[in-house]
Backbone as a chain_set.jsonl record, in Angstrom:
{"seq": "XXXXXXXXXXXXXXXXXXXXXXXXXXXXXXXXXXXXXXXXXXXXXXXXXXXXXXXXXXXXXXXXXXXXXXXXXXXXXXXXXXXXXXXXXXXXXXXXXXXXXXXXXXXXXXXXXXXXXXXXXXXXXXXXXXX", "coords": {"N": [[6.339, -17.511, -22.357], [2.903, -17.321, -22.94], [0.676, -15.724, -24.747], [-1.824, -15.194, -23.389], [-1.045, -16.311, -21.287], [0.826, -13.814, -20.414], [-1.018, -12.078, -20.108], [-2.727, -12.964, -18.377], [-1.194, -12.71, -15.839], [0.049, -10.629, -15.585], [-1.478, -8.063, -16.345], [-4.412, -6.595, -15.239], [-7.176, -6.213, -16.359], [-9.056, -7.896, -19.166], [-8.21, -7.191, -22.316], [-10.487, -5.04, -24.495], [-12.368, -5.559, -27.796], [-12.285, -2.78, -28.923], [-10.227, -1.415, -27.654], [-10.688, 1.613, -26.973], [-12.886, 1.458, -25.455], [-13.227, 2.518, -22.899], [-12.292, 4.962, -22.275], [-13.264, 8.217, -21.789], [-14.314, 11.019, -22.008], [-14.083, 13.516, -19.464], [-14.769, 16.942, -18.471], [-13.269, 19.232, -16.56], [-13.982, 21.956, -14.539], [-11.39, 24.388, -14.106], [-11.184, 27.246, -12.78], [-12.437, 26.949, -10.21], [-10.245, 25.627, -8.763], [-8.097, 25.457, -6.205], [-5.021, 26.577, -5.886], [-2.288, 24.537, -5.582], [-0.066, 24.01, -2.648], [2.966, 25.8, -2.061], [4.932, 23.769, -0.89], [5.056, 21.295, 0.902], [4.666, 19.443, 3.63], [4.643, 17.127, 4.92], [5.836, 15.375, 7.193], [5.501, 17.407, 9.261], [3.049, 18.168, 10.199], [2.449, 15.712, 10.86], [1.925, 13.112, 9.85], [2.752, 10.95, 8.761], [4.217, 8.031, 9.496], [7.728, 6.905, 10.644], [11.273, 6.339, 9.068], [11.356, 3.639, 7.486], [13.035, 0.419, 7.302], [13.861, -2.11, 5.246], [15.553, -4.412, 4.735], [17.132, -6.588, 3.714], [15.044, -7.839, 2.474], [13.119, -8.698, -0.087], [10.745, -7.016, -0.254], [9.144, -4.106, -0.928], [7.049, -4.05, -2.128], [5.592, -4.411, -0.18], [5.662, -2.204, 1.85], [5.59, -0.08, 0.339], [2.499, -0.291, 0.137], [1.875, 0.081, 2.073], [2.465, 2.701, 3.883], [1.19, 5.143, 2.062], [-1.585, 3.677, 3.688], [-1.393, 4.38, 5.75], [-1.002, 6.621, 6.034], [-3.38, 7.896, 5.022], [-5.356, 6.748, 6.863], [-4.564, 8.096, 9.101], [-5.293, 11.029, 8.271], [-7.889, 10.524, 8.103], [-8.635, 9.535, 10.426], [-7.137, 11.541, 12.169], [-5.271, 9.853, 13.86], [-2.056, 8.358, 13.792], [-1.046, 5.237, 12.964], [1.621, 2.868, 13.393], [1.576, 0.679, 10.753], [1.884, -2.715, 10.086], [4.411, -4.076, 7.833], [5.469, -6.398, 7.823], [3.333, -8.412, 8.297], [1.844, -8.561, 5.73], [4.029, -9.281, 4.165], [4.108, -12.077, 5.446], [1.636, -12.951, 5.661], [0.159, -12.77, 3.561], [-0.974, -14.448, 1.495], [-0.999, -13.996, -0.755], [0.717, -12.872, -2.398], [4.288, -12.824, -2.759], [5.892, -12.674, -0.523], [9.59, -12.231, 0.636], [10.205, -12.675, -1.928], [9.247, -10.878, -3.747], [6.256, -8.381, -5.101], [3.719, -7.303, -6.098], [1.906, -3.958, -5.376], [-1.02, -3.922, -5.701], [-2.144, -6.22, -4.993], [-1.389, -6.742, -2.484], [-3.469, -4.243, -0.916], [-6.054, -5.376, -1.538], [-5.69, -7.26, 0.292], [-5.382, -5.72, 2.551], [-7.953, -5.143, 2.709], [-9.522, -6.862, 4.558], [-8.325, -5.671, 7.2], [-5.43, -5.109, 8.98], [-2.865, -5.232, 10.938], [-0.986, -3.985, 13.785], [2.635, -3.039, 13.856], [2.991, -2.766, 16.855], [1.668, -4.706, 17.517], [1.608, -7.127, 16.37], [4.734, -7.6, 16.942], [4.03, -7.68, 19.537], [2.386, -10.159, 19.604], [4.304, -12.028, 18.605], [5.972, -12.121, 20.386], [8.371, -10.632, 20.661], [8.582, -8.78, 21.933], [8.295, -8.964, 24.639], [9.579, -8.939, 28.242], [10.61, -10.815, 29.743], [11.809, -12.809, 27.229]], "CA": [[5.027, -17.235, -21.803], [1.816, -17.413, -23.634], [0.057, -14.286, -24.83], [-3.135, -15.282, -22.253], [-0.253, -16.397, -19.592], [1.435, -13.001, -20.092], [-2.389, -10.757, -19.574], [-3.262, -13.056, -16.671], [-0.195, -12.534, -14.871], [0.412, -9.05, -16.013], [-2.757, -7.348, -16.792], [-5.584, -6.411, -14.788], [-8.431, -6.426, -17.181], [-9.259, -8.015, -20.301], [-7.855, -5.615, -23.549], [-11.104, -4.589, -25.577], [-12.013, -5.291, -29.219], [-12.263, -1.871, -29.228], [-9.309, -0.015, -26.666], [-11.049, 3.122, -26.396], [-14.765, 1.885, -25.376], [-12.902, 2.981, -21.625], [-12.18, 6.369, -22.383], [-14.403, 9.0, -21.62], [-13.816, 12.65, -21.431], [-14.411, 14.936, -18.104], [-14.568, 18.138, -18.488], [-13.543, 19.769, -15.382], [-13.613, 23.795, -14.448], [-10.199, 24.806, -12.759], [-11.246, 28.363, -12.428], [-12.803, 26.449, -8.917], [-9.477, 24.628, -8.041], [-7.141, 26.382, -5.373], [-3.347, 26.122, -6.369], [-1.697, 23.631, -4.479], [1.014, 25.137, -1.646], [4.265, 25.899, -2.885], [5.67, 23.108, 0.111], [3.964, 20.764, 2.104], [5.835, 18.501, 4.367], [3.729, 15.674, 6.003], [6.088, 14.983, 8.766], [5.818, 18.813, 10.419], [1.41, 17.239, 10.084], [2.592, 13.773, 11.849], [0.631, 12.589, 9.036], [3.445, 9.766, 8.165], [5.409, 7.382, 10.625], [9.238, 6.983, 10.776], [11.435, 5.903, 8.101], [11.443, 2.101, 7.538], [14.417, -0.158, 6.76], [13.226, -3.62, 4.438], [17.082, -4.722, 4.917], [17.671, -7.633, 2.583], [13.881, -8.818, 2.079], [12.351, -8.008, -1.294], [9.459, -6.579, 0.316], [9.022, -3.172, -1.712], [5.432, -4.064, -2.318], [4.335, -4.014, 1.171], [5.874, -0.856, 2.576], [4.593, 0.964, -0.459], [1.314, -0.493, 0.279], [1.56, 0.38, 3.955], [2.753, 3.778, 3.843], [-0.321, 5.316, 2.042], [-2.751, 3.173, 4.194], [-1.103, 4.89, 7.426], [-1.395, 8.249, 6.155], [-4.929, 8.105, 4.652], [-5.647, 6.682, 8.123], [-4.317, 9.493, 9.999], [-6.1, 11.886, 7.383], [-9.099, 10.184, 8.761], [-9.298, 9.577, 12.344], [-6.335, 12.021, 13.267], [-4.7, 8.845, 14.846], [-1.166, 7.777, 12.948], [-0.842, 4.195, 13.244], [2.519, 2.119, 12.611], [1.1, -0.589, 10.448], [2.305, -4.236, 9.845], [4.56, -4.848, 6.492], [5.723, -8.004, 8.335], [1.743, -9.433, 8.498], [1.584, -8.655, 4.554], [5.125, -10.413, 4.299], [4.374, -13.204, 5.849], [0.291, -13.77, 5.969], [-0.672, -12.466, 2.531], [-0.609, -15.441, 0.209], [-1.521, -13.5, -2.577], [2.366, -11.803, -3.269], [5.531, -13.759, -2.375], [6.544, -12.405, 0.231], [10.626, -11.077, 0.463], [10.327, -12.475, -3.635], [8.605, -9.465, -4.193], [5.484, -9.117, -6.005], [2.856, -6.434, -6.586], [1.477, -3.392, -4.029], [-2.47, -4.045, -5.81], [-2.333, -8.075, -4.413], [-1.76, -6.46, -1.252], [-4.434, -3.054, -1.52], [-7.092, -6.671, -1.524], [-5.602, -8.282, 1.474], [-6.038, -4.861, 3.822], [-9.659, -4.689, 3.117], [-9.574, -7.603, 5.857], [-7.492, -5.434, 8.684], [-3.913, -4.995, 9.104], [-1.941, -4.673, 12.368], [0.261, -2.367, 13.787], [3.855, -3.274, 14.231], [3.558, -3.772, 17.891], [1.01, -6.03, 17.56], [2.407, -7.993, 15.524], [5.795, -7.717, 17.959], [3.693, -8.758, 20.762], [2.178, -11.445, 19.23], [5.611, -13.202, 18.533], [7.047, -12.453, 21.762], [9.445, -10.137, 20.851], [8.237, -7.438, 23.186], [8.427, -9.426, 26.415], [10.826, -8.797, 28.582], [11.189, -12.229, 29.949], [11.697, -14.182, 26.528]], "C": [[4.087, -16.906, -22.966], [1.541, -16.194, -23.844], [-1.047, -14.095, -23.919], [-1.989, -15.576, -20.672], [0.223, -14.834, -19.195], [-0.197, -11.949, -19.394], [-2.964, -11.443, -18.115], [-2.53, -12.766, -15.333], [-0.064, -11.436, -14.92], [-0.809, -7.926, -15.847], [-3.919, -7.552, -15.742], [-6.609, -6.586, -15.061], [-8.243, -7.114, -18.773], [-8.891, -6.977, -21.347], [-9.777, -6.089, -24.411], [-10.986, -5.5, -26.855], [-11.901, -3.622, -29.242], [-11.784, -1.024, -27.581], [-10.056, 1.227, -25.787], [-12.281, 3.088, -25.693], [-14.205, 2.199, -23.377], [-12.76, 4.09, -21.49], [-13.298, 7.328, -22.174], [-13.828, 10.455, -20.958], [-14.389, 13.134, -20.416], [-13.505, 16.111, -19.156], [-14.53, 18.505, -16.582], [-12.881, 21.914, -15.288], [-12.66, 24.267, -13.402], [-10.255, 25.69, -12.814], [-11.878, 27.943, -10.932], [-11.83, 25.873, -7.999], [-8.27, 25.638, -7.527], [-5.729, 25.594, -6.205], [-2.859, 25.251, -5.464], [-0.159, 24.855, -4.035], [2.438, 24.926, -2.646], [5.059, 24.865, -2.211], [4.629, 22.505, 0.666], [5.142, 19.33, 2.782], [4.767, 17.981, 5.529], [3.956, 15.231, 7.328], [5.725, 16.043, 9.431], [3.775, 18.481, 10.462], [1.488, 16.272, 10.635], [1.447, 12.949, 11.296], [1.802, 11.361, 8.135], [4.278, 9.269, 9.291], [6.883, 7.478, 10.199], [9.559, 6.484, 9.505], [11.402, 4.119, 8.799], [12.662, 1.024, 7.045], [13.709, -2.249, 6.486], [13.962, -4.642, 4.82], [16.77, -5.601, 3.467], [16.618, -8.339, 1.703], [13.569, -8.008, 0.959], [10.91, -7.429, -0.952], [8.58, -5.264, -0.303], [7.439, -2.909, -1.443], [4.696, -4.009, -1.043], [4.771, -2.981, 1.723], [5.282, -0.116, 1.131], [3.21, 0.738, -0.792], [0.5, -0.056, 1.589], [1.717, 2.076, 4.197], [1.497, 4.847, 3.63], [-1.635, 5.341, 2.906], [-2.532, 4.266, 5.321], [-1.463, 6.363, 7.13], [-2.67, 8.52, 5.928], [-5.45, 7.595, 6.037], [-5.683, 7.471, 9.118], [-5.1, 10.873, 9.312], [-7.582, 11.779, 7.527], [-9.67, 10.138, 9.733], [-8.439, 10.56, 13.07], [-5.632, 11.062, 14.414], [-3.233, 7.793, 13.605], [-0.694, 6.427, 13.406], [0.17, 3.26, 12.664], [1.872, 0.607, 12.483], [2.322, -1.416, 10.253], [3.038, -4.553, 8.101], [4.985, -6.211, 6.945], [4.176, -8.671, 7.922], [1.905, -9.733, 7.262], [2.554, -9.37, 4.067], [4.493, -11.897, 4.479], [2.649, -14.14, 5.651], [-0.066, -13.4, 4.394], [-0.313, -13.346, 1.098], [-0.76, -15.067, -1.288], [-0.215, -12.928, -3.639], [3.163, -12.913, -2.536], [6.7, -13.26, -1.823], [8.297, -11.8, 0.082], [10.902, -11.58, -1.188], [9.8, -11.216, -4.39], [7.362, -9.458, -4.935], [4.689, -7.208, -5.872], [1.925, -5.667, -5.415], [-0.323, -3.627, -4.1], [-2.852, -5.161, -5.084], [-2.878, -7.438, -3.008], [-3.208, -5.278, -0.574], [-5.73, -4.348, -0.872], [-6.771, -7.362, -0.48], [-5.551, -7.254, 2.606], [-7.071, -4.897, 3.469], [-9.829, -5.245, 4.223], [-8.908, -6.906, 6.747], [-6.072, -5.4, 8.112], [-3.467, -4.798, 10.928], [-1.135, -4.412, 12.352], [1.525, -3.605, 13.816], [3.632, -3.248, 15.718], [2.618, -4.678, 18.251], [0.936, -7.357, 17.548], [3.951, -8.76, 16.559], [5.528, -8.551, 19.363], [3.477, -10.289, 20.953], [3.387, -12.608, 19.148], [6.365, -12.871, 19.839], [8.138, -11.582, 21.918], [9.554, -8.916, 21.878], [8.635, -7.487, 24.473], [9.599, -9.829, 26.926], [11.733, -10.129, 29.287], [11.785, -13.38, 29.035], [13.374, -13.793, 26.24]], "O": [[4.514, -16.238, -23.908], [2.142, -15.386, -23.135], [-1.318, -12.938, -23.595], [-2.117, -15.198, -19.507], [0.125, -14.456, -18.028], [-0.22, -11.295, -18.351], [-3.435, -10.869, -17.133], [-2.982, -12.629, -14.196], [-0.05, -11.04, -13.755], [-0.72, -6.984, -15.059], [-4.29, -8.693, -15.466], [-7.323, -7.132, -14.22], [-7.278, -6.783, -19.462], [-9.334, -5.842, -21.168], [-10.113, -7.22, -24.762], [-9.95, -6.111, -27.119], [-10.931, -3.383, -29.962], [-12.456, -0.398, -26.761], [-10.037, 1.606, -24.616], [-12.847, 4.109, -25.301], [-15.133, 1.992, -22.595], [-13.13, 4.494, -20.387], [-14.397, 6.915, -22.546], [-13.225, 10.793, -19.939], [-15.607, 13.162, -20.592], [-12.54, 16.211, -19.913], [-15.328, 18.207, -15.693], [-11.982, 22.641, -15.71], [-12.912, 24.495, -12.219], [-9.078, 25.984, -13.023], [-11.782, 28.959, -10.243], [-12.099, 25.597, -6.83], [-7.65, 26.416, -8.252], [-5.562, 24.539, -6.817], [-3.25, 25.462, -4.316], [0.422, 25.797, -4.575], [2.74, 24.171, -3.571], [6.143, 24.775, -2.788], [3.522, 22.994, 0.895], [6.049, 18.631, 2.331], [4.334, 18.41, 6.599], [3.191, 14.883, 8.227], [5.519, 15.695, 10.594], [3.502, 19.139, 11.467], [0.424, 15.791, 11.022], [0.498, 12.373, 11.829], [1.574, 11.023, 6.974], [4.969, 10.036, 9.962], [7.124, 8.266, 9.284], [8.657, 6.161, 8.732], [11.417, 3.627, 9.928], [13.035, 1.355, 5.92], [13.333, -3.144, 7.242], [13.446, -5.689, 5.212], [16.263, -5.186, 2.425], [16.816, -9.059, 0.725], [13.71, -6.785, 0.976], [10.017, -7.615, -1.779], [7.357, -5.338, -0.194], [6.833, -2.018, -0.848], [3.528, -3.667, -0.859], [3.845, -2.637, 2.457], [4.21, 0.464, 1.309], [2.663, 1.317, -1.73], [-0.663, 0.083, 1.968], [0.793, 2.58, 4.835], [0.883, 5.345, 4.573], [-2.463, 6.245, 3.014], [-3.473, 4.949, 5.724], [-2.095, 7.111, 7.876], [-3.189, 9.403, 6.611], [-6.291, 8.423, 6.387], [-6.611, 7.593, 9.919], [-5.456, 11.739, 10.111], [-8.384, 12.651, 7.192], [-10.805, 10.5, 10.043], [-8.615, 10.706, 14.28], [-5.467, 11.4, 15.586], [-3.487, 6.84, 12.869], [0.133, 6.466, 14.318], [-0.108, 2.759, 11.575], [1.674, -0.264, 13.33], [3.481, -1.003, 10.245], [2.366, -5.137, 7.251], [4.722, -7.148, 6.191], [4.19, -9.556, 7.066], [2.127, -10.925, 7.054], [2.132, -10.309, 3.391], [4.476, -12.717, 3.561], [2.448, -15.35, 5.547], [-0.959, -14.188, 4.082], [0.323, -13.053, 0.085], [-0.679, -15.585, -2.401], [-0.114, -12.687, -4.841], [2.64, -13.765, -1.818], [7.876, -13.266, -2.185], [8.361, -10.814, -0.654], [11.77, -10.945, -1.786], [10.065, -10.815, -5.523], [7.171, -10.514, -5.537], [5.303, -6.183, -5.575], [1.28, -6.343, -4.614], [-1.001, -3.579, -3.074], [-3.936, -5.104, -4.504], [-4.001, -7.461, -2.504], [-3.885, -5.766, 0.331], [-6.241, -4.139, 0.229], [-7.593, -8.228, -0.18], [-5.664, -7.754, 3.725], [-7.614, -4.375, 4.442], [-10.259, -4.527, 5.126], [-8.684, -7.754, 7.611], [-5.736, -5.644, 6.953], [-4.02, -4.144, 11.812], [-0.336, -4.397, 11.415], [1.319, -4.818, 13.799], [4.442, -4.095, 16.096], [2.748, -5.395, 19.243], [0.496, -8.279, 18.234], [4.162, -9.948, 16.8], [6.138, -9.413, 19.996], [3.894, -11.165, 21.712], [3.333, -13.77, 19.551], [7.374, -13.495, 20.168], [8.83, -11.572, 22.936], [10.521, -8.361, 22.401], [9.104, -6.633, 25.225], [10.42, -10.638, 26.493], [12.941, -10.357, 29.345], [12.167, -14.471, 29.459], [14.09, -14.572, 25.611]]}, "num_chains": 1, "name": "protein.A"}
């Protein structure tokens, strides 16, 4: 791989002639910042859904893309919603699916929506009790 194949595939941004012109100091005053709790546990908050099982698919990148979304969701509307790593699996041409690929690809393909898991379930049929 090329040195331009490896930064387009790899790399996010262009490198600099000059590295550092990104840097930039904050100053910030933590005599204002509370301590964080000694414990915090999200599920006893119902501020995260169930565990999830990938099984055999290389999928990585969309449950740790989904996970996040659901809780910052519930952190928002007070409504915990089991999202879709199947949709991002299967609809999000941007990662390769159970090959595995990268949780930012995906990050760019929820701005458009996501659906829940039984949405998704319904949609294919697997829900209904007649099929």
């Amino acid at each position: 791989m090329t040195n331009r194949e490896f930064k387009a595939t790899y790399l996010n941004h262009e490198i600099a002639e000059n590295p550092t012109q990104y840097c930039e100091v904050v100053s910030v005053d933590i005599s204002q910042v509370k301590p964080p709790p000694a414990s915090l546990d999200w599920r006893k908050k119902r501020a995260v859904t169930s565990v999830k099982n990938k099984k055999l698919c290389g999928s990585c990148w969309a449950f740790s893309t989904v996970a996040p979304v659901e809780s910052l969701t519930f952190l928002k509307t007070k409504q915990l919603l089991n999202l879709s790593e199947q949709q991002l699996v299967d609809c999000d041409y941007g990662n390769n699916g159970c090959k595995g690929d990268h949780p930012q690809k995906a990050f760019e393909y929820i701005k458009n929506g996501l659906a829940t898991s039984e949405d998704v379930t319904l949609a294919l049929g697997e829900g209904d009790s007649e099929s």
